[in-house]
MIMAR-586659 format. One record per atom (N, C-alpha, C): residue in one letter; x, y, z. Coordinates in pm, whole numbers, plus 32768, in hexadecimal, padded with zeros to 4 digits. Layout:
AXYZ;...
This chain:
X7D587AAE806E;X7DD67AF28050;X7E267B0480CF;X7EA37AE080A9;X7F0F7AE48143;X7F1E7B85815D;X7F127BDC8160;X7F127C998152;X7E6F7CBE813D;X7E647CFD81D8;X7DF27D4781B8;X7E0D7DC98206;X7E057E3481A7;X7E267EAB81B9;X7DC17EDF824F;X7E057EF882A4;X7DD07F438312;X7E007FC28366;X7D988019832C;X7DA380B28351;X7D718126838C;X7D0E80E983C1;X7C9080FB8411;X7CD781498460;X7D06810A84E2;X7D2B8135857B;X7D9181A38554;X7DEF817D84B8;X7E5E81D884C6;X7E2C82638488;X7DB68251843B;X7D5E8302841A;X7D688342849A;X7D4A831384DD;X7CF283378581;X7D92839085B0;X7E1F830585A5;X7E82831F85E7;X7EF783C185A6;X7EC7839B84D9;X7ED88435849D;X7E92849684C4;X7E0684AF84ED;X7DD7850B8512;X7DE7855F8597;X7E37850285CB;X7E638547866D;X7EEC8563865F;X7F09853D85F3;X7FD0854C85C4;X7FC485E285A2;X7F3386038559;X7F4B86648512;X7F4986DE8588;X7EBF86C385CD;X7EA787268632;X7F04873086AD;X7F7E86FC86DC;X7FBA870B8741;X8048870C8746;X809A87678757;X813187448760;X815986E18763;X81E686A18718;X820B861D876B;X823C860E8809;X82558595882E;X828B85C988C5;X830585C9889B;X8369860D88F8;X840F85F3892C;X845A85798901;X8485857488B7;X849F84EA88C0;X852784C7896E;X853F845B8999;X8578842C8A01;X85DC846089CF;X867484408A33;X86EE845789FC;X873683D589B2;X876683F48942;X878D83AA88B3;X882783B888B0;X886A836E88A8;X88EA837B888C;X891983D187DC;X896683F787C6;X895A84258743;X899683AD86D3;X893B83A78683;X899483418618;X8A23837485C1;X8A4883EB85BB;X8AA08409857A;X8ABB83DF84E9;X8B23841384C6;X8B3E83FF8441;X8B1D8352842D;X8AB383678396;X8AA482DC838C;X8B1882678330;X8B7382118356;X8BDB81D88316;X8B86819F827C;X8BEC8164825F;X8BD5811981AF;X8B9980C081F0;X8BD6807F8239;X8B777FDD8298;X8BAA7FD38348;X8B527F81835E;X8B7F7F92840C;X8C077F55842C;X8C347FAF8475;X8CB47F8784CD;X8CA67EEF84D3;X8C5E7EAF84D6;X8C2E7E168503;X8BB37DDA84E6;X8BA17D8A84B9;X8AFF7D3C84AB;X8AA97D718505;X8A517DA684E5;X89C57DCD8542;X89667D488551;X89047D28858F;X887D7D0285A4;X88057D868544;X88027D6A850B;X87917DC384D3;X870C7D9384F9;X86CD7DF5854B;X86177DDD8561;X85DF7DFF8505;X85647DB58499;X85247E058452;X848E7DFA847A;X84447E58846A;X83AF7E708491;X83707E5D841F;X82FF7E078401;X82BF7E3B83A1;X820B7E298399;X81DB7EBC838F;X81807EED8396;X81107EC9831D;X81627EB082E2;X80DD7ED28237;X80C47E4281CA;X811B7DBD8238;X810F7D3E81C9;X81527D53819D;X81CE7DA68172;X82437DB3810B;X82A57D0580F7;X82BC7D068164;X83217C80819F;X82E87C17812C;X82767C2580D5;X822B7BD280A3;X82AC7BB88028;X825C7C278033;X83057C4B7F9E;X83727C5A7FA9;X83DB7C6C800B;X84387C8A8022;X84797C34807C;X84627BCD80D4;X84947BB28137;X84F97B5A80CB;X84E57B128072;X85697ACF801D;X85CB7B208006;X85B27BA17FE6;X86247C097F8C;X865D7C108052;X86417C1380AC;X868A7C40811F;X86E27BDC815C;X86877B4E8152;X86DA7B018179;X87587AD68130;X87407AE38094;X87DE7AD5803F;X88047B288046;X87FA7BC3808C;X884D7C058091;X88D17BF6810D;X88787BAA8195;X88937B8B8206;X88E47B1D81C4;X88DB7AD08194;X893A7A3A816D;X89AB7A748127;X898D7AD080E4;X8A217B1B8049;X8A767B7B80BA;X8A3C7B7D8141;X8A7B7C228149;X8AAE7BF781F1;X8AAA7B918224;X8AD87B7B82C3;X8B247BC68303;X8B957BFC82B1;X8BC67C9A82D0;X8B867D0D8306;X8B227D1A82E3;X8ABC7D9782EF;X8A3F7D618336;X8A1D7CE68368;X89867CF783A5;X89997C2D83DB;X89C27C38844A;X89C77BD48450;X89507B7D8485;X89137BA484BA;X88717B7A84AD;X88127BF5849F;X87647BC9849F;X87267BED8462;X86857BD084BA;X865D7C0084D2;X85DA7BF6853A;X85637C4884D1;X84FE7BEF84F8;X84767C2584AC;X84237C3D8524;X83C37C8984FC;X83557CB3854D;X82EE7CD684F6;X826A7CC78523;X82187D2A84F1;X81B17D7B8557;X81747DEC8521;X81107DFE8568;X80917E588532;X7FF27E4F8554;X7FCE7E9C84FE;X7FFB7F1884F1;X7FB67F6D847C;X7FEC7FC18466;X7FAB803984C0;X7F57806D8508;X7F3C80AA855C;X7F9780A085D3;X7FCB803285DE;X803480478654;X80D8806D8637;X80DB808385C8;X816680B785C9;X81A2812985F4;X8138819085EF;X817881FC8630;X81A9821D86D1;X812181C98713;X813C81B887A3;X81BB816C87DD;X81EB81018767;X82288093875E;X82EC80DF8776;X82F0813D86F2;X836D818486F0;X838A81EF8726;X8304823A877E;X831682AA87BE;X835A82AC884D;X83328207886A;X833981DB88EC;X83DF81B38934;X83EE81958894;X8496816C88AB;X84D081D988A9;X84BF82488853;X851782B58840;X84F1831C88B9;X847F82F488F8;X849C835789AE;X84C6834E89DE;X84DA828289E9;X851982708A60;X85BF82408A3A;X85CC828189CA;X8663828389A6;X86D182068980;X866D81878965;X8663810D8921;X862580EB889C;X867D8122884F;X861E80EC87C2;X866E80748797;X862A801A8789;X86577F85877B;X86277F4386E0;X85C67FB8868C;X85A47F8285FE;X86027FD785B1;X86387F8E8542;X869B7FE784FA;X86557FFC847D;X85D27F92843A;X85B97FC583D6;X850D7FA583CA;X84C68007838C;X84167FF083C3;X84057FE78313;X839A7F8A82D6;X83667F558247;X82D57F81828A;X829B7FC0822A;X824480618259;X81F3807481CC;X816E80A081D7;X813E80CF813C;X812981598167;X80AC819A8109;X80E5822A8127;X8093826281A8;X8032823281C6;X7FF4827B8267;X8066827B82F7;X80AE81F982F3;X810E81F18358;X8179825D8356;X81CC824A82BC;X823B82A982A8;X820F833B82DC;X817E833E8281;X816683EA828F;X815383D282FD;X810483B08380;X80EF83D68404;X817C83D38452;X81CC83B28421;X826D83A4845E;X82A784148451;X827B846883DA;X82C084C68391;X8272855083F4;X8217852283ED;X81A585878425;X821C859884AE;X824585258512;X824185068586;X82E185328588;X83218539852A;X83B3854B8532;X840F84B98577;X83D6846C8533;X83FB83BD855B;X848D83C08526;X845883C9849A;X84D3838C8448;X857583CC83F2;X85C383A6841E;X862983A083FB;X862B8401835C;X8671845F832A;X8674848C829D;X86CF8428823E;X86A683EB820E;X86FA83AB81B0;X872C83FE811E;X86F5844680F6;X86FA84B18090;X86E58550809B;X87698573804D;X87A885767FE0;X8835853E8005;X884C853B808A;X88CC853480CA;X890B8473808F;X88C084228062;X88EC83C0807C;X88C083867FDE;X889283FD7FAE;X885583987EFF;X88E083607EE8;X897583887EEF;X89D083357EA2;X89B682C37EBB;X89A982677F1C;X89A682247F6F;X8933819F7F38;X88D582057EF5;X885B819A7EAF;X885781BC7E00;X88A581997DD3;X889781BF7D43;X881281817D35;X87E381017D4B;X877D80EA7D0D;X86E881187CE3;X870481877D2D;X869581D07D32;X869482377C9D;X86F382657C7E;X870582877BCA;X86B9824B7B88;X869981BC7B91;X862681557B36;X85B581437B94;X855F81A27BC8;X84D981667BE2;X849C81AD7B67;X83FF81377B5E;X83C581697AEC;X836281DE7B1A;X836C820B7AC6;X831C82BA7AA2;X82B582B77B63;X826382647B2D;X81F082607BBE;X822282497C30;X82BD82107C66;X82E6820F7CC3;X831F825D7D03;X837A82967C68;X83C283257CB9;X834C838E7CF3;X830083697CB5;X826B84017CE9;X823B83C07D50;X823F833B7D7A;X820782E77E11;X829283467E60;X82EE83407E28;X8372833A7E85;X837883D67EB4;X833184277E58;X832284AC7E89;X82E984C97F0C;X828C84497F33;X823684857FCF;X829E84498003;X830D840F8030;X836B8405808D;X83BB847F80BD;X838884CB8072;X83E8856A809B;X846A856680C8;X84A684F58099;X855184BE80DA;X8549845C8136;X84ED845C815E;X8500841381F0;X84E6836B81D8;X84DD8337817D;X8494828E8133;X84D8829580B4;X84EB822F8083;X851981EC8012;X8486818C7FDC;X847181987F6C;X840F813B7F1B;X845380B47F1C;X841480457F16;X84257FC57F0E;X84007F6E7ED3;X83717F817EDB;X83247F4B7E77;X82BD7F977E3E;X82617F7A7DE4;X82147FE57D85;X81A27F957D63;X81247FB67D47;X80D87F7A7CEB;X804F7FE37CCD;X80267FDA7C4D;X7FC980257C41;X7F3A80417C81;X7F247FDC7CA8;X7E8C7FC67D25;X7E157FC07CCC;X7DD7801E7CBD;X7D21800A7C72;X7D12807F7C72;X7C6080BB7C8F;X7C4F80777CBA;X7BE080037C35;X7BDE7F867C62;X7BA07F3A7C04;X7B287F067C33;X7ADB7EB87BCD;X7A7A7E517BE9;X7A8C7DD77BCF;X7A3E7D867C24;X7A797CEC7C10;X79C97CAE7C1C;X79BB7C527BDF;X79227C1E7BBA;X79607B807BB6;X78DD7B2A7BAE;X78E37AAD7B58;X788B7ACD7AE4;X78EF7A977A4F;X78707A8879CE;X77DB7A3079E1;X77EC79BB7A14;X776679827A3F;X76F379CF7A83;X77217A2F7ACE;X76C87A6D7AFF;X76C37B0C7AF7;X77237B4E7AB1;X77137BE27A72;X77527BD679C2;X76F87BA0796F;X77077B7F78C8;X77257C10789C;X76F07C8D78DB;X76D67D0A7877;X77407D507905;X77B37D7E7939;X78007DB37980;X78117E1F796F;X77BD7E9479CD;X77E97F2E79E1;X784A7F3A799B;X78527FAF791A;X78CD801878F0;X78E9807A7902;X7871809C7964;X78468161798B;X783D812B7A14;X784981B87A4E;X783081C87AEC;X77A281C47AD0;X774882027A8C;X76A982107A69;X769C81787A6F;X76D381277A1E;X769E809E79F6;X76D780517A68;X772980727AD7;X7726803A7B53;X76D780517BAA;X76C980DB7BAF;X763981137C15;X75C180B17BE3;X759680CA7B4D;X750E80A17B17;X751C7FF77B45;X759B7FB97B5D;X75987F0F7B80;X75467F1D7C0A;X757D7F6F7C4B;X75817F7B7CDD;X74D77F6F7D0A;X74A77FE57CB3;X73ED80097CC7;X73BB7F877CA2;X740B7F497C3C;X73A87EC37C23;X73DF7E3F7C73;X74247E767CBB;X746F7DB67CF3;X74717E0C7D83;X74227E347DDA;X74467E597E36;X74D67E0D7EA0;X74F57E457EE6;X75327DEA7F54;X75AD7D797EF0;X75CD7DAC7E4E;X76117D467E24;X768F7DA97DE8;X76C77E117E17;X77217E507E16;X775C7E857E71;X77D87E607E92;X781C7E727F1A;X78B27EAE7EE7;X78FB7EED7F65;X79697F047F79;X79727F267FFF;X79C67F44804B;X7A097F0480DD;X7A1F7FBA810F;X7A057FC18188;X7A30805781ED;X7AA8807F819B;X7AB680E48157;X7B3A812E8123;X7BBA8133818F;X7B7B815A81E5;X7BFE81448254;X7C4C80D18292;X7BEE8081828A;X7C337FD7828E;X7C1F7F8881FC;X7C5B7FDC81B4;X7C4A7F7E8105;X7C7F7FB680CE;X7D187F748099;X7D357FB07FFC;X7CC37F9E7F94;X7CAE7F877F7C;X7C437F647EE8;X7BBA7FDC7F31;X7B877FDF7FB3;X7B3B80447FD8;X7B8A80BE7F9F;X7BF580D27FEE;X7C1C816E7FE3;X7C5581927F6D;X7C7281387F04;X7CA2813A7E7B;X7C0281787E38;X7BCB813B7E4B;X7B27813A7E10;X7B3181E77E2E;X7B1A81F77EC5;X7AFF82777EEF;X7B3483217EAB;X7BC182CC7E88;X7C2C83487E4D;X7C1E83427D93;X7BFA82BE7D72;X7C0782887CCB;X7B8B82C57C99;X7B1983127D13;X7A6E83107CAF;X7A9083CE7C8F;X7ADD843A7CCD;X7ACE84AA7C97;X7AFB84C07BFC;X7B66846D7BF7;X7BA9845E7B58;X7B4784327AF3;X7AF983947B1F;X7A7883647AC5;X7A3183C07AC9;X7A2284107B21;X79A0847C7B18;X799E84FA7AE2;X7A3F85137AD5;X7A4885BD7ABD;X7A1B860C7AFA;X7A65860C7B99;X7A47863E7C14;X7A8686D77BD5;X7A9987267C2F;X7AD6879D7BF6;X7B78879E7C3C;X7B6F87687CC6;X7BD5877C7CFB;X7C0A86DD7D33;X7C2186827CEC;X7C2C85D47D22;X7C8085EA7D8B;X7CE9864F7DA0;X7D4686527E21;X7D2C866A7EA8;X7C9086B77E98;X7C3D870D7EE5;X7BB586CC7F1D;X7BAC866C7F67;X7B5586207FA1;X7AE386A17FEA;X7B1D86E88009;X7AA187348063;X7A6787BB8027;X7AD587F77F9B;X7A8388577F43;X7A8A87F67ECC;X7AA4877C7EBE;X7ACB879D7E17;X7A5986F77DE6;X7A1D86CE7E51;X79FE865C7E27;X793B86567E34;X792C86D47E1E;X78C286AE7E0E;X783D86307DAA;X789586297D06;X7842859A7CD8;X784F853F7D27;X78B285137D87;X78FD84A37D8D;X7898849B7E3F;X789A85227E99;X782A84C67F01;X779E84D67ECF;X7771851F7E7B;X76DC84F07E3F;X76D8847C7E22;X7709845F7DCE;X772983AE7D72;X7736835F7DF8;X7787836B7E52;X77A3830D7EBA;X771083087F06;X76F3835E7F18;X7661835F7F7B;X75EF831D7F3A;X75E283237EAE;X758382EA7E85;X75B182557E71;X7624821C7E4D;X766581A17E62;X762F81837EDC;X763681A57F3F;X763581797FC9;X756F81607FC8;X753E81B37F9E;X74BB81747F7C;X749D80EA7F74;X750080B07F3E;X74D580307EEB;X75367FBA7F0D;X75917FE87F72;X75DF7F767FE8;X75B97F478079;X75917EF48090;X757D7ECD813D;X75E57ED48186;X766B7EBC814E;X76C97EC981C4;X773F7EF7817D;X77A57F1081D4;X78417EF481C1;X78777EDD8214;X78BE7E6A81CD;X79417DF9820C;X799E7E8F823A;X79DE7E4A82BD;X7A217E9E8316;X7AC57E6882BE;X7AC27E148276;X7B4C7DEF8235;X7B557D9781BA;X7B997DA0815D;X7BA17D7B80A6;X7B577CF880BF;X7B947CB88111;X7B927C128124;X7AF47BD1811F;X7AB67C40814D;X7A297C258151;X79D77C0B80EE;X7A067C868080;X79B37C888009;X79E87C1C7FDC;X7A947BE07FC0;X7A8C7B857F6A;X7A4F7AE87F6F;X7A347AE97FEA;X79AC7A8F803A;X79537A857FF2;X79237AF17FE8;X788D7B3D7FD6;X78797AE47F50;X79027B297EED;X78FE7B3C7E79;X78DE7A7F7E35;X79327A2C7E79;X7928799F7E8A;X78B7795B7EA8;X787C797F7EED;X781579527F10;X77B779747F05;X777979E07E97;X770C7A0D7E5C;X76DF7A687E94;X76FB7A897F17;X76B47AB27F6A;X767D7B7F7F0D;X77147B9E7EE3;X76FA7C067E84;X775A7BE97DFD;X77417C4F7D81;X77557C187CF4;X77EC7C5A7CE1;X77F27CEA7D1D;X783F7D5A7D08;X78B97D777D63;X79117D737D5A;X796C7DB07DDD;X79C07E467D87;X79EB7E7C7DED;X7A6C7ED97DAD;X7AC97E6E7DD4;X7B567E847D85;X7BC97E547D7E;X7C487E957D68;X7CA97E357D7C;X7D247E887D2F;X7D737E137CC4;X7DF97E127C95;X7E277DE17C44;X7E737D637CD3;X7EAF7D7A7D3E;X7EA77CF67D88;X7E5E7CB77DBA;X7DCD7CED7DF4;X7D587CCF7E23;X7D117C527DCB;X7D367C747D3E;X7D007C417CD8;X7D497BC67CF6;X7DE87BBF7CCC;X7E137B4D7CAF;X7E617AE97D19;X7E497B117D78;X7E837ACB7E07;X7E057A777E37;X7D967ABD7E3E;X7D177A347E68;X7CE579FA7E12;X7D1C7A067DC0;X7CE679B67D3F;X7D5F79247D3F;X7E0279407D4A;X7E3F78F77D56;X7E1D78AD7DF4;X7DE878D37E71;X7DD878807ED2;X7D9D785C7EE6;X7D34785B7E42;X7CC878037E96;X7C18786C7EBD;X7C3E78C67ED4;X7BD7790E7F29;X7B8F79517ED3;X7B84796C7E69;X7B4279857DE9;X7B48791B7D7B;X7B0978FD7D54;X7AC278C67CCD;X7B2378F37C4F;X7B7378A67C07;X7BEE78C57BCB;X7BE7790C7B64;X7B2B78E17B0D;X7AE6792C7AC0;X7AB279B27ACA;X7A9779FF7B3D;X7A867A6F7B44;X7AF57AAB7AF0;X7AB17B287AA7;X7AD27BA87A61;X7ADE7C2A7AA5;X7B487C8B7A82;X7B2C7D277A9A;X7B037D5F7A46;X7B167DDD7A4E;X7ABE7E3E79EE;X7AF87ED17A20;X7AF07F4079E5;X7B197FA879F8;X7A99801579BE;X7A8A80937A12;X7A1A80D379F8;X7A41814879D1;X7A1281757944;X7A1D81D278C4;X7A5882417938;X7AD3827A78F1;X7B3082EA793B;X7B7082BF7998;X7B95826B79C8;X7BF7821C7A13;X7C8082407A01;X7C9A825C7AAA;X7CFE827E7AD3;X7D5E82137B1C;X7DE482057AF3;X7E0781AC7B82;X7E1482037BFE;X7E0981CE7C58;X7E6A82247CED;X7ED381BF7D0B;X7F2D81F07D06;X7FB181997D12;X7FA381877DC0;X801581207DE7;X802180F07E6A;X80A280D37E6D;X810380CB7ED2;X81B780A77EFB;X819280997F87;X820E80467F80;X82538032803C;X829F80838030;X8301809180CC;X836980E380DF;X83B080AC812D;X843480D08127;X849280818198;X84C7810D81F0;X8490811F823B;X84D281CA829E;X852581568319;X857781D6833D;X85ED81CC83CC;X85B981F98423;X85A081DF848C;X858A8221850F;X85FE82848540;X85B382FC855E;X8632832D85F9;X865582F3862B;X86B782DF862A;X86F282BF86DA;X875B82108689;X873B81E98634;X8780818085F6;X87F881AF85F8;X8878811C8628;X891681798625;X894381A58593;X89B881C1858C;X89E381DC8505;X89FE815C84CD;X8A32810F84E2;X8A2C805884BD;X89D9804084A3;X8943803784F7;X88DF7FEB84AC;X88C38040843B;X88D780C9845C;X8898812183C6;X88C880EF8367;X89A980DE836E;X89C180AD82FA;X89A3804382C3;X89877FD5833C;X89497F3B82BA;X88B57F5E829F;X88657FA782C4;X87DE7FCD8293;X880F801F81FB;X8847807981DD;X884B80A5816D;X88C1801F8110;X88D27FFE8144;X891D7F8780ED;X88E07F2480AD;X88777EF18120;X88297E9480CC;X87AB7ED880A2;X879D7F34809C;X86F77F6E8041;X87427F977FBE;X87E77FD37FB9;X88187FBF7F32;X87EF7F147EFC;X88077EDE7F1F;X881B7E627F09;X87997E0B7EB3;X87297E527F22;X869E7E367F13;X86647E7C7E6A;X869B7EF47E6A;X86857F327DE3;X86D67EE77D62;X87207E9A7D81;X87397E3C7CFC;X86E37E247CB9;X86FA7E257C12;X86AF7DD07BF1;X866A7D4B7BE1;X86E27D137C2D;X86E17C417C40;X86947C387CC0;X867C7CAB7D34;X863B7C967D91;X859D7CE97D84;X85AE7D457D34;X850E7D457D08;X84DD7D2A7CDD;X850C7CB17C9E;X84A87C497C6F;X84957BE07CBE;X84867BDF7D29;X84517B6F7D96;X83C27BC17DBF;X83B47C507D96;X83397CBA7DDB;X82BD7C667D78;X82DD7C237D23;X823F7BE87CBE;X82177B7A7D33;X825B7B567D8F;X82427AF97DF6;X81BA7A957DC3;X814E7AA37E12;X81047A2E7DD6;X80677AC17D97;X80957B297D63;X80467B967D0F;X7FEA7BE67D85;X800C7BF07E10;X7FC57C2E7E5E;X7FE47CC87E60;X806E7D117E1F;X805A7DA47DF5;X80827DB57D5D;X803E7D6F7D22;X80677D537C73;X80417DC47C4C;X80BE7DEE7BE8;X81557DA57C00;X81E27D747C54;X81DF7DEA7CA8;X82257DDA7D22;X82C47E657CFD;X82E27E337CA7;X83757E517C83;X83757F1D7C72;X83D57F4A7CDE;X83C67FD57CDD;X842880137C5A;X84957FCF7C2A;X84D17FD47BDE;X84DA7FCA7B40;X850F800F7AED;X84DF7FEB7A4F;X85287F6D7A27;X85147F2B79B5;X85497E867970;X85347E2879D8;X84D77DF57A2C;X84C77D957A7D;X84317D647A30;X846D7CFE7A06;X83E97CB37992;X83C07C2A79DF;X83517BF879EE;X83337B777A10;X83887B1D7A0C;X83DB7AFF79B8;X84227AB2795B;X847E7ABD79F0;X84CE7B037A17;X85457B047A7C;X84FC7ABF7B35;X847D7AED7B55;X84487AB77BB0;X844E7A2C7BC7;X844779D57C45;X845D79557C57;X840F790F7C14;X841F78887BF1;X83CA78217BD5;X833678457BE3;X835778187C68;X82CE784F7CCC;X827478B17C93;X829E79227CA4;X826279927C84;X821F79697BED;X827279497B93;X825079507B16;X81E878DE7AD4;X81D578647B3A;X815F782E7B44;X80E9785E7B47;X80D478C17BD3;X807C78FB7BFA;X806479557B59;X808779A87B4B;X808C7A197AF3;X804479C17A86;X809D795F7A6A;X8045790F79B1;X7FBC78EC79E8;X7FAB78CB7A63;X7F0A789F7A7D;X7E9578E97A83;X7EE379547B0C;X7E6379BF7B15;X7E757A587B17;X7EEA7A6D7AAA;X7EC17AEB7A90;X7EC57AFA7A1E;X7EB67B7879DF;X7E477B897967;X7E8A7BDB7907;X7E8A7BC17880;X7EE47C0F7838;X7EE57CB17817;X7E357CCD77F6;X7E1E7D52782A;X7E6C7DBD788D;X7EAA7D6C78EA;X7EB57DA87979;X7F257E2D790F;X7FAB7DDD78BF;X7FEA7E3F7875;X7FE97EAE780D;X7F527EA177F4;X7F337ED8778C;X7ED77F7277D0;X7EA27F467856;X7E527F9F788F;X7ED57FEE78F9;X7F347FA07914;X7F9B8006795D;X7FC88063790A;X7FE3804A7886;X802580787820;X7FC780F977D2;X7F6D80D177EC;X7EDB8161778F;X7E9E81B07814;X7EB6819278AA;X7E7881EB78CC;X7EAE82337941;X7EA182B0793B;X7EE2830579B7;X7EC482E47A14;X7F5682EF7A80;X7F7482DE7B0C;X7F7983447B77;X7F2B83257BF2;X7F0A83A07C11;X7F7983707C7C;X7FA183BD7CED;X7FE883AB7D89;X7F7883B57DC8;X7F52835B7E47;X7EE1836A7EA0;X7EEA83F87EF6;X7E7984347F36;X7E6A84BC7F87;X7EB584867FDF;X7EF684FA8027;X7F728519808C;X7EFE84EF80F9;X7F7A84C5816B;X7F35849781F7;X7EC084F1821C;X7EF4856A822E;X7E5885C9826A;X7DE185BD8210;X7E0885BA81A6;X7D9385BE8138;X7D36856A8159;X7D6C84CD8149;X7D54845B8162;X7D05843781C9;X7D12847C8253;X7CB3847182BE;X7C4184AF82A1;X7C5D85288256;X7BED8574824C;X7B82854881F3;X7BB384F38186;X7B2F84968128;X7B25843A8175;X7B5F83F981D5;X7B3A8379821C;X7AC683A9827C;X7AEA843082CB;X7A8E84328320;X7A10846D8310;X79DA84D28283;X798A84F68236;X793E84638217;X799B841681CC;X7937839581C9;X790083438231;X793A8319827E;X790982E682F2;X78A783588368;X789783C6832D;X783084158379;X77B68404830B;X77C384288292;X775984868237;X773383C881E1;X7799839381C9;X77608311816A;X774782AE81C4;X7797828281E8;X7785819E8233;X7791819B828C;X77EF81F582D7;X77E781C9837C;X77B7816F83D6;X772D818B8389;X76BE817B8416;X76B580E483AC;X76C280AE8363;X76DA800382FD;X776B7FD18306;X77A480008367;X78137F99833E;X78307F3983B9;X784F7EC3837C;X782C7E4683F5;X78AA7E678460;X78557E2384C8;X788D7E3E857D;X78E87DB48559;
């Protein structure tokens, strides 16, 4: 899979966000009142942290071709996502901020937010994005952890799921019990990846208090007690964990184990490249929850009022409905589209190849019957990451 979620270094980098003032920032010119569009074509820098560009870099560049008025070129970057904070703090000290717009999921945004990075885009500027009136139900509640400061972009429900081959798992876990009980009898043949470097890990991690009827699923350190019993005795019956998704779906290919956790792109992106077995199945375990997942598009401090205005110009733009349908891209955050009426049917060619091959009709029927949760807030989040990596795998997850 071209996106592998990495979050490791940036737990480490929230947990010191949380415990320490930000610094000073340098001296910043003021952006002032932000215009309808820039005095003049900008250069827009965009950063992007989270694989978004996967999905989006078409909706930016026709925006750049429709709009030469407003953005006359257009620069990409990426970088992991642990380095973004060091990345925008650095410019705004030394009183050069040169990125006008950062594509972000939610550990970056929130550690920005934590850090006082980003720019408020809301309430002051909703006229500005009608499109945001049509996100569907789970986005506007993704769009809630932006606390103003991010715009949603893209959306997809996540897992967390299971993914097997029928040749070699005929009778497929429906219970967390009947996954554990696989586990005691197939040792070493059920895997999922460090929560902190794995969507499909940390989906797993947040998706088992809901299967379990934790008391508090929001509450990793009072409220989850089924959920690290269950994990500890799981861990009984695993030799390792992959330090990243990519591993298991290796694993999963090559016999090496029967079981992975998953999500709904995990599923259908290595299956279209190749890197899974096209025949593998998911499965969902009795009381299943989704945990939803989004990008974000936040502003930096220190961006002029020009670049702000073609940044809010083209993320209106991006919220179309003719441009969220390029987010089904080749099904790596399926569905993709943060917006309501964006049907397969409007997505490219392309996309809609992919989609008739390897994804699965279920996928609508299980978005549609089962509650969506929002993932735990940044602090939370460190705090089940680092509970697990002390008390469960730590000491198993590959160097």
């Amino acid at each position: 899979m071209r996106r592998n979620v990495v979050v490791g270094a940036l737990a480490a980098a929230l947990l010191a966000a949380s415990c320490s003032p930000p610094e000073s920032p340098g001296p910043q010119r003021a952006a002032g009142p932000i215009p309808d569009k820039p005095a003049k074509p900008v250069t827009l820098n965009i950063l992007d942290v989270a694989g978004n560009l996967q999905l989006t870099q078409g909706m930016i560049d026709q925006f750049v071709a429709e709009h030469p008025d407003i953005i006359s070129e257009v620069t990409y970057s990426s970088a992991p996502a642990p380095d973004l904070i060091g990345k925008v703090k650095s410019q705004q000290n030394a009183g050069r901020v040169d990125i006008g717009l950062v594509l972000t999921g939610v550990d970056g945004m929130s550690a920005g937010i934590e850090q006082g990075l980003w720019e408020e885009v809301l309430p002051k500027h909703a006229d500005r994005l009608p499109g945001m009136k049509d996100y569907l139900e789970p986005a506007a509640e993704m769009q809630k952890l932006a606390q103003g400061y991010g715009v949603t972009v893209t959306y997809y429900p996540s897992g967390p799921l299971i993914e097997y081959l029928p040749s070699r798992v005929p009778n497929p876990p429906r219970t967390a019990q009947e996954l554990l009980d696989y586990a005691k009898a197939h040792p070493g043949k059920v895997e999922y990846a460090r929560p902190s470097n794995s969507g499909p890990g940390r989906t797993f991690l947040m998706g088992l208090p809901y299967i379990l009827g934790d008391s508090d699923p929001r509450d990793p350190v009072h409220g989850w007690e089924k959920t690290w019993d269950y994990l500890a005795e799981l861990n009984s019956y695993i030799d390792r964990y992959p330090s990243g998704t990519t591993q298991t779906m290796t694993d999963l290919a090559n016999g090496t184990v029967d079981i992975v956790v998953t999500t709904t792109g995990w599923d259908i992106n290595p299956r279209a490249l190749g890197t899974v077995p096209a025949e593998a199945e998911i499965g969902t375990l009795e009381g299943f929850h989704w945990v939803t997942d989004a990008h974000y598009a936040v502003i930096p401090k220190g961006a002029t009022a020009d670049q702000q205005a073609a940044a809010l110009q083209l993320i209106q733009f991006m919220l179309t409905k003719e441009q969220q349908a390029k987010a089904y891209d080749e099904g790596y955050f399926y569905p993709g589209p943060a917006v309501k009426g964006v049907d397969i049917s409007m997505a490219p060619e392309s996309s809609q190849e992919v989609i008739r091959r390897y994804g699965r009709p279920e996928y609508d029927q299980l978005i549609a019957d089962h509650p969506k949760e929002t993932p735990l807030d940044a602090k939370t989040m460190v705090a089940a990451f680092d509970r697990w990596d002390r008390e469960i795998g730590g000491a198993k997850v590959d160097q």
